[in-house]
N, C-alpha and C positions, 0 to 999 in steps of 0.2 A: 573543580571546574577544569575546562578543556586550557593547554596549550595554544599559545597563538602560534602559526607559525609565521606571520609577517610579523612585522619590528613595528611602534610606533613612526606613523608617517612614511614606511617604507613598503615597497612590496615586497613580493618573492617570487622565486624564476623558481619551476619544476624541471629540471632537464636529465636527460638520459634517460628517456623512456617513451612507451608506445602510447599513443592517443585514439580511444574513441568517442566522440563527442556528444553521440544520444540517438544521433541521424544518421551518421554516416552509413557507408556500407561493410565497413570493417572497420579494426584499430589500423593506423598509422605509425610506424617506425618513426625513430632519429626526429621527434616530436620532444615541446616544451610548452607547459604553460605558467604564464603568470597570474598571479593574484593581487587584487588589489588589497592597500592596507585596510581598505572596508571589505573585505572580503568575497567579496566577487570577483567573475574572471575577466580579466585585463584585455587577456588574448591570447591565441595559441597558435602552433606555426612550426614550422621544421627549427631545429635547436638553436641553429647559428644565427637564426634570425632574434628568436628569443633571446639567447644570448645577448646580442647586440644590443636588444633594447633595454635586457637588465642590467648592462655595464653602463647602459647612459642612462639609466633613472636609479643605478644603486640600490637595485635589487637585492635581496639576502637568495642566495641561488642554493638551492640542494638537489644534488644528484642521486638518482633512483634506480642506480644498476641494471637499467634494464625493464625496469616494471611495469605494467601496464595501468594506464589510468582510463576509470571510466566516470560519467556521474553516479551520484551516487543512487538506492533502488528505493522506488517508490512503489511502496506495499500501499494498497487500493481497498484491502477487508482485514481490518483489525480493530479487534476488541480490546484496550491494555489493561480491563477490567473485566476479563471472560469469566461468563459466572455459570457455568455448565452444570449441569443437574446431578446433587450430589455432593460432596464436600466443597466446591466451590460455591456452588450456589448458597450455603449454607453459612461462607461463612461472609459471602458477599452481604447478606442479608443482615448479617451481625455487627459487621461495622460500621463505625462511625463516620463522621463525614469527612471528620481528617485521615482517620485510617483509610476511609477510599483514596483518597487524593496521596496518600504517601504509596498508597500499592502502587497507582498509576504511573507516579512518575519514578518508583522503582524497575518498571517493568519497563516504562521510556529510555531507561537509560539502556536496558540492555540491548533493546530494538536498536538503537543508534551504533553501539558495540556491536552489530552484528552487520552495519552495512546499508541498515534503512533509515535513510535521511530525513524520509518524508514518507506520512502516514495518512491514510484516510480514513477516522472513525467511523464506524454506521452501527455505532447500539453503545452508550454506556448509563450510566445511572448517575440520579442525584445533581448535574450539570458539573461532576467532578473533573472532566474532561474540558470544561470550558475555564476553568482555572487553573488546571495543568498547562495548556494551549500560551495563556498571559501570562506565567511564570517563566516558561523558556522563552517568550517573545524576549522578556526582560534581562534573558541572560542569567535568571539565577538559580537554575535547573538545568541539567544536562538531556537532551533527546530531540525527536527528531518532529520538524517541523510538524505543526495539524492543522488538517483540514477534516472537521468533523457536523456529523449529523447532529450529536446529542442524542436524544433519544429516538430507538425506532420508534414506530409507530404500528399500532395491530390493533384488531376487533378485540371485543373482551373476550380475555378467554384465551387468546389468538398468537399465535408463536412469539415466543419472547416474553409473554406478562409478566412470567415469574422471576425474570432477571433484567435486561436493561430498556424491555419495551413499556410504552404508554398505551393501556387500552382508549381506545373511543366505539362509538359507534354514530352509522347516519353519516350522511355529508356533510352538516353542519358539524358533527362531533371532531370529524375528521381535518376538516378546514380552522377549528381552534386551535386542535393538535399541533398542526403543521405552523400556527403563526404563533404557539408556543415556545414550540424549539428555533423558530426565527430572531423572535422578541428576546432569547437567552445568548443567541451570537450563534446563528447553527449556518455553517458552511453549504449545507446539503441537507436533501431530506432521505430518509431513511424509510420505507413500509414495508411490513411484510404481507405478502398479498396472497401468499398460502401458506399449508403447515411447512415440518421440516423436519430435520434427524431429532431434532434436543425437545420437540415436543411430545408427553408422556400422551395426553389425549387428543394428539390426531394424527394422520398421516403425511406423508410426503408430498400426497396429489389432493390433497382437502385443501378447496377455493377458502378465503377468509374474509376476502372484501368482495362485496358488490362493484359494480358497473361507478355508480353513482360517485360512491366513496371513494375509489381509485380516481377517480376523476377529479373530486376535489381536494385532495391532495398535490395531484400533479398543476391542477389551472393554479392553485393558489401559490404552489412554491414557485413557478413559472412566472405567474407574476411579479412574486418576489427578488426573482433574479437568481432562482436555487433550481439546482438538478436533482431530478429524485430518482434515487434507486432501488430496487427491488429486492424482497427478498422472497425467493420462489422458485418454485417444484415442478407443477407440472405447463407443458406445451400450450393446453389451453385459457389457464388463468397468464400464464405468460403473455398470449397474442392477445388477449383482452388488454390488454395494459400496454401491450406496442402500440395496440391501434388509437390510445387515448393518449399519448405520447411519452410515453416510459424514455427515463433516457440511459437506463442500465440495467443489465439483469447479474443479480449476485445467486451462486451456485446453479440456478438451471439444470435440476437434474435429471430431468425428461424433457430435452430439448428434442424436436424433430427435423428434418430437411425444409422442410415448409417455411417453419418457423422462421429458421436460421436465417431463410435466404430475405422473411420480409424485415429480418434486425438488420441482414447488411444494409439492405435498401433503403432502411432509413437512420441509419449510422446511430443505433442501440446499439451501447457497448455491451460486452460479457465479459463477467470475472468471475473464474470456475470453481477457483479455490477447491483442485481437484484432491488437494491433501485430505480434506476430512471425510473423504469416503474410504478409505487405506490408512488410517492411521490410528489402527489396535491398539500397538504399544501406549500411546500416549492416553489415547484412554483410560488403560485400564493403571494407567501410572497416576491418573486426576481422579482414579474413582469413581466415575460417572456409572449410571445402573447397567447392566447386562441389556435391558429391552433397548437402549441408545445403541451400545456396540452392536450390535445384531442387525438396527434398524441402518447404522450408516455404512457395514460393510456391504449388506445388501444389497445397498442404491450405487454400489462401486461400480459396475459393468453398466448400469446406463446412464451415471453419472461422465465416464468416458466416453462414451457414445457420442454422449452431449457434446465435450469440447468437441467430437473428431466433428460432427455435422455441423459445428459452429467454424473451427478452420475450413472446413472444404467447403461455405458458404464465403465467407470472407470477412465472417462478422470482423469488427474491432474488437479484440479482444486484453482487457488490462491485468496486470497479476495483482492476487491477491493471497492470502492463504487463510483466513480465518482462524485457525492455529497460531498462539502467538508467533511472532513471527521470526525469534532468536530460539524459540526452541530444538533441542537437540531433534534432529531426527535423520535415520539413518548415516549418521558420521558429518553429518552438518546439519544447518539450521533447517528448519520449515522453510523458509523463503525460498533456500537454494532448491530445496528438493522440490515444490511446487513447479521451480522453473524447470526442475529436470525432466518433471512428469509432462509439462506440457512440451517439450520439445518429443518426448516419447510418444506422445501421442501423434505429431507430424509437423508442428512447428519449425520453421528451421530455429537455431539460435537464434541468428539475426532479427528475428519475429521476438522471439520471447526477451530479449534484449529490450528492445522495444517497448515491448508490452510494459516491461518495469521500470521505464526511463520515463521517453519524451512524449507517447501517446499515454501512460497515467496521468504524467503533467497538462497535456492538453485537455483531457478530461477535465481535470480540475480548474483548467483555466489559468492555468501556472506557467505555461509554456515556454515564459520567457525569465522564469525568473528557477525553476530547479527541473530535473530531468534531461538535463545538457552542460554541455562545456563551453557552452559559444560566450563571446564576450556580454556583459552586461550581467549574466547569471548568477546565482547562489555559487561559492566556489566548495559545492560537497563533491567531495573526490573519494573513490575507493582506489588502491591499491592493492595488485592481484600479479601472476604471473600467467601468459598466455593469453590470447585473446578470445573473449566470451564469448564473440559473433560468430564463430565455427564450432564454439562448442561449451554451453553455459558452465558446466562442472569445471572449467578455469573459475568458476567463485569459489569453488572450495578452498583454493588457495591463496584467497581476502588475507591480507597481511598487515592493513593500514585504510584509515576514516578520517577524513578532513570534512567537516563540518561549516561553510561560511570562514572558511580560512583559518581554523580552529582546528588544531591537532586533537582529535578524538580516542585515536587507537594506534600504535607503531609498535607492531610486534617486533620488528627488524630494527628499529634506532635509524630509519634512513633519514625522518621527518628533522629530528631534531640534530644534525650534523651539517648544516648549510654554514655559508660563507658569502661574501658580500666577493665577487671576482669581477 
């Protein structure tokens, strides 16, 4: 288990180092913040002020040469039990119910090691993921917050069946579905409303839900007090589902102008998760069949098309990567590179910042409690050199994970060297 880095009954001062807080419009210099001993943040404030306050409440103070703190990044599409077609799928299918739960929260741990504090499930199996969820609530598992769907949801037949989705069919089939994964503890609702890359018999632009069906998913999770997001392909199963009130589209990858401009209008998020249309390597490192690689490089050129017509419309846009999200990829994780790619596309940082912080949190309704620094919050802190707001690839050089005031990661030993001054 994690390091605390406050003391029983005491807090901690972070000082000597730059602050961005989730909102702002850049990091901040000659910046400190404190933690409370429940782990939240105190307050933050130019040094000498913090200072001042940790020598009169007896703060444990550690200095951070300089380093840049952000919160920490909320990945918005992850699977931590991806069962991709092919040796995953194969052996997702073979294990047991504990073996599922020991993969997940193996894989939790590393997501949290890589920087992602806070996760938003949309597809796993078994409701393995809603007991992973209550074991780290408890402290007795290492990883990063959840807020999760449970299972997606699809027609029979229908992307996903053969890994972490539930078939239904009909409205009524649809609306059990959904008060299913309700009834088990589901944060969100999850559908796939067309095909996709991982599906063997269908395509990217094959509709999967009726008019009907999507509807009664969305009025009933709606009722319920759950946002549901999508999983989908092309523009016009897309606007079907804006216009019955979709409150998010995952991958989008035949987005059009049209489209884009009626998701700004009525603040439908997108999460591009533009890694899994560019990501060879990994494939062919998981195995997955030839007709999959083939089908998701393909979809690369208007997969990016998609985000660019989705930034130049204004959509909200939140990161996600669909690819686990600690894995290696090009000299750093999925997460980073997701964010690299969407600044390449025209994002500024300070956007894709964003995207990963405190507009994921508001999605999820979190706003006040992770994706910022402000007082009151979750005290998950990364530790980086550089400021990410001019230029995200300062995550490449992530050094340090504070978790709820929890020493997670300290490559450098700055965490564990404070003093009571």
């Amino acid at each position: 288990m994690r390091n605390a880095l406050t003391r029983p009954g005491q807090g901690a001062a972070l000082v000597d180092c730059a602050i961005w807080d989730g909102r702002a419009e850049s990091a901040v210099g000659d910046q400190g913040l404190r933690v409370a001993p429940d782990g939240t943040v105190r307050s933050a404030g130019p040094v000498e002020e913090i200072l001042s306050q940790a020598r009169a409440d007896g703060d444990v103070v550690v200095e951070l040469s300089g380093a840049t703190l952000t919160p920490g990044l909320v990945n918005m599409h992850v699977h931590l039990g991806l069962a991709l077609p092919g040796p995953m799928e194969e052996a997702n299918k073979a294990a047991t119910d504990a073996e599922q739960v020991l993969l997940l929260a193996g894989n939790a741990r590393e997501v949290l090691r890589a920087g992602v504090t806070t996760v938003r499930l949309v597809g796993e199996s078994r409701f393995a993921d809603m007991a992973l969820r209550a074991a780290i609530r408890r402290g007795q598992v290492d990883g990063p917050t959840i807020y999760t769907a449970g299972h997606a949801l699809c027609c029979t037949g229908g992307h996903g069946h053969g890994a972490d989705a539930v078939e239904a069919d009909g409205a009524d089939g649809f609306r059990r579905a959904t008060r299913e994964q309700i009834r088990a503890g589901a944060d969100l609702i999850k559908v796939c409303i067309s095909g996709g890359i991982a599906g063997e018999h269908e395509q990217i632009d094959t509709p999967q839900l009726t008019d009907d069906e999507m509807a009664a998913v969305i009025s009933t999770a709606h009722d319920w007090g759950r946002k549901v997001t999508a999983h989908a392909g092309p523009a016009g199963a897309i606007s079907r589902a804006v216009e019955l009130g979709l409150d998010c589209v995952e991958h989008g990858y035949q987005l059009d102008a049209a489209l884009c401009a009626r998701m700004a209008e009525r603040g439908v998020a997108y999460c591009p998760t533009i890694t899994v249309s560019r990501c060879e390597q990994f494939f062919l490192d998981t195995g997955v069949p030839r007709w999959m690689i083939e089908r998701a490089l393909a979809a690369g050129p208007r997969h990016w098309e998609s985000l660019q017509h989705a930034i130049a419309a204004g959509v909200p846009i939140i990161m996600g990567t669909d690819l686990p999200p600690q894995v290696p990829y090009d000299e750093t994780t999925a997460t980073v590179r997701e964010m690299e790619f969407m600044a390449e596309a025209g994002m500024t940082a300070h956007a894709v910042m964003v995207s990963a912080t405190s507009a994921a949190a508001d999605w999820l309704g979190a706003g006040d409690d992770c994706g910022t620094l402000r007082p009151g919050a979750r005290a998950d802190v990364l530790l980086m050199e550089g400021d990410p707001t001019t230029d995200v690839s300062v995550l490449r050089s992530l050094h340090g994970v504070i978790q709820g005031g929890r020493i997670v990661r300290d490559d450098r030993g700055l965490l564990r060297t404070g003093g009571v001054v």
